[in-house]
C-alpha positions, -999 to +999 in steps of 0.1 A: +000+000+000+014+039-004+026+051+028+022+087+027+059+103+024+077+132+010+066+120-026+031+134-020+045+170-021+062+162-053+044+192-070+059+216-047+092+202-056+119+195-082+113+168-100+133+135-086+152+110-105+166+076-101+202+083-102+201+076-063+227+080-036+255+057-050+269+074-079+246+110-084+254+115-123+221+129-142+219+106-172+190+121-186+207+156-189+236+134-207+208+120-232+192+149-239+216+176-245+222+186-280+261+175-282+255+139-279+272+113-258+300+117-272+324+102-308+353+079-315+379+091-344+372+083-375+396+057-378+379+035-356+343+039-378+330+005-385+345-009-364+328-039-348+321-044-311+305-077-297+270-068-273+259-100-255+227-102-244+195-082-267+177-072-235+169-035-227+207-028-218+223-044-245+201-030-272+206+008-258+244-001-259+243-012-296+219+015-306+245+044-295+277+028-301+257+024-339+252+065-337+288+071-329+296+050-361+309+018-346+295-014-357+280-033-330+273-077-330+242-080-314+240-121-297+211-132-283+201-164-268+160-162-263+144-131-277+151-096-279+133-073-247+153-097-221+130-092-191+111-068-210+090-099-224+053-089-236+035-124-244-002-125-256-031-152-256-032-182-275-066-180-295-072-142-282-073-108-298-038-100-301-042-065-286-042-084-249-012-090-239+005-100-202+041-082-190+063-115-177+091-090-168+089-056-161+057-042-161+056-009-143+080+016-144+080+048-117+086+085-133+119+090-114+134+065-141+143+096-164+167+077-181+142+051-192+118+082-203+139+095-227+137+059-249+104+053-242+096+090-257+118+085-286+102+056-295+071+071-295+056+050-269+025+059-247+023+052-207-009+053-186-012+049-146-005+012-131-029-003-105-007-007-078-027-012-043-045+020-034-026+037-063-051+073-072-063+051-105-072+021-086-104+020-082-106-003-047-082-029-027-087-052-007-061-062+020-066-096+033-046-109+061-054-138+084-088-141+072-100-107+077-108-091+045-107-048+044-123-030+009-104+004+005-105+033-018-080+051-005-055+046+025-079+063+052-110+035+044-080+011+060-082+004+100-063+025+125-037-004+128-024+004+093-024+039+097-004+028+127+020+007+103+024+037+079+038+056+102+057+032+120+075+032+086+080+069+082+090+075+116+118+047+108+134+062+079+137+093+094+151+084+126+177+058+108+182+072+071+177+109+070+148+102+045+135+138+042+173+154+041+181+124+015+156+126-006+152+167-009+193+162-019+182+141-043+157+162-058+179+195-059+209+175-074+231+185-044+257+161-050+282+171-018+250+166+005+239+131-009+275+119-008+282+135+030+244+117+041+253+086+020+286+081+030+282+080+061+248+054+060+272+032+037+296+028+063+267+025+093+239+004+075+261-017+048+258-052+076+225-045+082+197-065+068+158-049+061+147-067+090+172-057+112+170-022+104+134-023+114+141-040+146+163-021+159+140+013+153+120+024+181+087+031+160+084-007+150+089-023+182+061-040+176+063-075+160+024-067+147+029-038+129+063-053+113+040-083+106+017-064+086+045-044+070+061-072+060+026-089+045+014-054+032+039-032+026+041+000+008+043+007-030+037-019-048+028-042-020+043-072+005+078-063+011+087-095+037+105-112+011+130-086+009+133-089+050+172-111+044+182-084+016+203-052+025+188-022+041+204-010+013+188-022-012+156-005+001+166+029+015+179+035-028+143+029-036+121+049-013+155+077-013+142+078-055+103+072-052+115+040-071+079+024-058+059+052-065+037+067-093+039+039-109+030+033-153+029+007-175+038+008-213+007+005-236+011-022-257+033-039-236+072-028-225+088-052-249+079-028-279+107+002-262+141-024-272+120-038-305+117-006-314+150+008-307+162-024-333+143-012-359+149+029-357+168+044-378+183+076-362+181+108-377+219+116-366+239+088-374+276+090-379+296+073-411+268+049-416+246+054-443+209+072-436+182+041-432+204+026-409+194+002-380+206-024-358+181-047-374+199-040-409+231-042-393+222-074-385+199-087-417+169-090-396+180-110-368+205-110-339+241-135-337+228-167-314+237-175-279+273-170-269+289-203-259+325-195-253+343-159-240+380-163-238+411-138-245+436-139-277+473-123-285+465-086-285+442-086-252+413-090-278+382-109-269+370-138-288+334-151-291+322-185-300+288-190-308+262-219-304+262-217-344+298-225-342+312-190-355+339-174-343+346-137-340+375-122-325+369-083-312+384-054-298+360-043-273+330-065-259+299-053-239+285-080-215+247-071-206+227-109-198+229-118-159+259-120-146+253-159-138+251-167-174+294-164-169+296-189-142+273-218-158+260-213-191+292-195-212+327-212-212+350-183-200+383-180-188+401-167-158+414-140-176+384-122-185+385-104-155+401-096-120+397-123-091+382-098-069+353-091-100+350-131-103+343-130-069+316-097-071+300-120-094+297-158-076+282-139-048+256-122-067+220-132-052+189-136-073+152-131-064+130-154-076+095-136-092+066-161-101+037-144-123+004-167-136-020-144-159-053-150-174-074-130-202-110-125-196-138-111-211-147-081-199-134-059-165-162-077-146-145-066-118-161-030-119-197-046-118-210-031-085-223-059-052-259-057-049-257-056-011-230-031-004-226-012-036-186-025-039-166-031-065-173-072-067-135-077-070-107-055-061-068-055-066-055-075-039-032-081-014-028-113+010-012-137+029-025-167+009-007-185-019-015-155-043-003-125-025-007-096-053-037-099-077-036-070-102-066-064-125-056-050-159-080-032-184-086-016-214-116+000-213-152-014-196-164-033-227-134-046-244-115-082-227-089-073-200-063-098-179-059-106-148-027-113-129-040-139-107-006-144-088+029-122-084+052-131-059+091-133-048+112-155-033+099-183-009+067-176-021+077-176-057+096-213-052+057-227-038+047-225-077+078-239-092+070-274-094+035-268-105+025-262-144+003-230-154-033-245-154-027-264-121-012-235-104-044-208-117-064-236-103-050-234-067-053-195-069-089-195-079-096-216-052-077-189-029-092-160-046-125-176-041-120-180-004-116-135-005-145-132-030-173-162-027-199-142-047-173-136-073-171-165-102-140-158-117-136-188-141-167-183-163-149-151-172-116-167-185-116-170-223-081-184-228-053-208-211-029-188-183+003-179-191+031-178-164+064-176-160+091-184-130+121-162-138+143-185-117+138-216-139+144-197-174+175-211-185+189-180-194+180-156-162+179-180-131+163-158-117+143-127-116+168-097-108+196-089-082+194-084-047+222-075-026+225-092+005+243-075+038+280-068+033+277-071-004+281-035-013+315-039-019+308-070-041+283-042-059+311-013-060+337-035-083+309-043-110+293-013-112+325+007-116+338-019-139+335+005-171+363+026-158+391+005-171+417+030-165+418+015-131+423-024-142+454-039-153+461-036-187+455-074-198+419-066-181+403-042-199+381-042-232+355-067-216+326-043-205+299-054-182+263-037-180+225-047-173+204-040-138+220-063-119+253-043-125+238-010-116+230+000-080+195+000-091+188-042-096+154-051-109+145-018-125+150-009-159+163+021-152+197+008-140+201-014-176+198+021-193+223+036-169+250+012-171+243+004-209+255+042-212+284+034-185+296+013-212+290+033-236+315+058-226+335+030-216+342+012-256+344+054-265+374+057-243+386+028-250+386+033-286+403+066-283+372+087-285+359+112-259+325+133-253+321+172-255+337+191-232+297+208-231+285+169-219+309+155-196+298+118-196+298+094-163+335+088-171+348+124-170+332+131-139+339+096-121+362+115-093+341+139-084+308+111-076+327+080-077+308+055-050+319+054-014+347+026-012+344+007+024+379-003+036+389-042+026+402-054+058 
């Protein structure tokens, strides 16, 4: 549920964006100012440079090293989108669709805008619980079910909860201080508030940090938090995960305001494959990735190794071998440790190391299409909404209701859930687990038929058991920001040994912002600047890019020993 926090002042303030507390650099004013990101010398045009993995991060990456006249490979082992997947109906109009990935997206992720605008693409609110577009919840914990409009239809013991929270992040994270920093762009204040949380909180789990306030010394109210949340709903299975982890989001209104794409988010990286920029450098005009590549990405990567030269050579599952200067890694970081032959030389022990101890979330979804937003039909008896977006303790735990308009089909997502809770539906198939959460949705709403209004089979995914994510997105765990520092600051190569560098790493679970799309753009333009430098290029002196001005916000480094 929203918990009422700076965020609802928001039009009495600068607007806030997601480039958080760990590295403040305003990649949206690098995207949209008139200079560009930067340019290589012309004797490096055409040039080709391997991007592994066609999700949201590796396509941005190909898409502006193309505009800087380099000639990016494109390999791809599923689909282009990555966890921007957008999957319709079998035997349904094709207009209704269900987001397997990433499906909301908060307006702090300015990076993200700037594509989705360029592209052309449309956004409308997300029905999060008790979101202003939502038109009811229902919270139902324990058995007890509560029908809300807005927060202050909820009973005093939430309102209780809310403020439990709030009083916490103030007393233990300077939320207010943070968060007004954040807005105004004051880098020396984030870093002196940051710096010193870093240092204080890094051990610490969610749970912990809760505990240990004063305002939630009661196990009741951190029940409920855990089971209800704020945002976007239940945030117990993030209870083991760095304190972290959830200060950067609520520090960047990361869970709030949320929108979905309309059409469905896979259409922003298809898209980008297909455009053909209006400034394009050395490349003829009609240029896209797509024609760069005749239509279709290289297959999956098999093999990564280094040759004479401290090249970087890539062996396909097609069998072709390609040997390249520079190299952009953007699929999970996991995909190096089990599914892609690599040697040690690819990178430093110590980023090995950042890598093996990287911890996945799981993230279950099960969706259904049905004829019409029944939902919205009114109860006889107390003039509700029949059936409401819903949060609970049962098997389903968030229940979103999805629609188009009151007349035309819409979908429901019976199901979405992390973690523990997430790993209950792995080992059952998608009809036998929508028939275990009718039965629990039926137990919330017995006047409510929900079958008789499916008109096609579920489609669900487990992001842990897709052989090419395993799992959902990153999570850091206490003491791992250190773990976090070496991957994200990878692109700066200056800094590595010489027989180290021209291997680039990007994607979410590289950035400080794991599980939000916003940090795959960020770090696909990390490594962006990082192939420029690296092939002698360099940005205007107008548009210093996230390399030029590393020293001045480079993230707090934590002693070793």
């Amino acid at each position: 549920m929203t918990v009422p926090t700076a965020a609802q002042h928001a039009d009495a303030q600068p607007p806030i964006t997601m480039f958080g507390p760990d590295f403040p650099y305003a990649y949206d004013d690098f995207l949209a100012h008139p200079a560009g990101l930067g340019q290589v010398p012309a004797t490096e045009h055409g040039k080709e440079v391997a991007v592994i993995g066609g999700g949201l991060s590796g396509i941005i990456t190909a898409y502006e090293l193309m505009k800087m006249g380099l000639k990016p490979v494109v390999y791809e082992a599923d689909q282009i989108g990555g966890r921007l997947r957008t999957v319709g109906f079998e035997g349904c109009d094709p207009g209704l669709t269900a987001e397997m990935g990433a499906m909301r997206f908060p307006p702090s992720s300015t990076a993200l805008q700037h594509y989705i605008d360029l592209v052309g693409l449309k956004t409308k609110p997300f029905p999060n619980p008790l979101a202003p577009d939502t038109p009811s919840t229902v919270v139902d914990l324990k058995g007890e079910s509560h029908y809300a409009r807005t927060v202050e239809d909820l009973p005093e013991v939430y309102h209780q909860v809310m403020d439990a929270w709030n009083a916490c992040l103030e007393e233990g994270a300077d939320f207010s201080d943070m968060n007004r920093a954040i807005r105004e762009r004051d880098v020396p204040r984030i870093r002196e508030i940051w710096s010193r949380l870093v240092e204080k909180l890094d051990n610490q789990t969610f749970y912990g940090y809760l505990c240990d306030s004063t305002a939630f010394k009661s196990f009741r109210h951190r029940e409920i938090f855990g089971q209800v949340g704020f945002g976007t709903g239940g945030w117990d299975t993030d209870f083991p995960n760095s304190i972290l982890e959830i200060l950067r989001v609520v520090y960047t209104e990361a869970d709030d305001h949320h929108r979905g794409i309309v059409g469905g988010s896979q259409q922003l990286p298809l898209r980008l494959w297909e455009r053909e920029p209006e400034k394009l450098v050395h490349w003829a005009p009609g240029t896209s990735l797509s024609s760069l590549h005749d239509g279709a990405p290289r297959p999956a990567v098999t093999r990564l190794h280094r040759t004479a030269g401290n090249r970087i050579t890539v062996t396909d599952a097609g069998g072709d071998i390609r040997t390249y200067e520079a190299a952009v890694f953007t699929a999970q970081s996991w995909m190096l440790l089990s599914k892609i032959a690599c040697d040690d030389a690819l990178f430093p022990i110590d980023h090995w190391t950042a890598m093996e101890r990287t911890h996945y979330m799981e993230s279950s979804k099960l969706f259904v299409p049905v004829d019409r937003p029944f939902w919205l039909d009114k109860d006889e008896e107390t003039g509700r909404d029949v059936m409401s977006m819903t949060l609970t303790d049962r098997m389903t735990r968030g229940t979103y209701l999805l629609d188009d308009g009151p007349d035309k089909p819409a979908v429901i997502c019976l199901s979405y859930t992390w973690c523990d809770d997430s790993l209950k539906w792995l080992p059952l198939n998608a009809n036998d687990r929508m028939e275990v959460m009718l039965k629990s949705l039926s137990e919330i709403y017995p006047k409510v038929d929900i079958r008789k209004h499916i008109i096609g089979n579920p489609v669900t995914v487990s992001w842990e058991n897709e052989p090419y994510f395993m799992g959902a997105f990153k999570a850091n765990l206490p003491g791992h920001y250190r773990y976090q520092r070496r991957l994200f600051t990878h692109f700066m190569q200056d800094r590595l040994p010489e027989d180290k560098r021209g291997l680039f790493l990007a994607g979410d679970d590289i950035s400080w912002t794991a599980g939000w799309a916003e940090g795959a753009v960020q770090t696909a333009l990390n490594a962006v600047w990082g192939v420029m430098t690296h092939f002698g290029g360099a940005t205007d002196a107008a548009n210093p890019g996230p390399g030029d001005l590393y020293d001045e916000i480079a993230p707090v480094e934590l002693p070793e020993d």
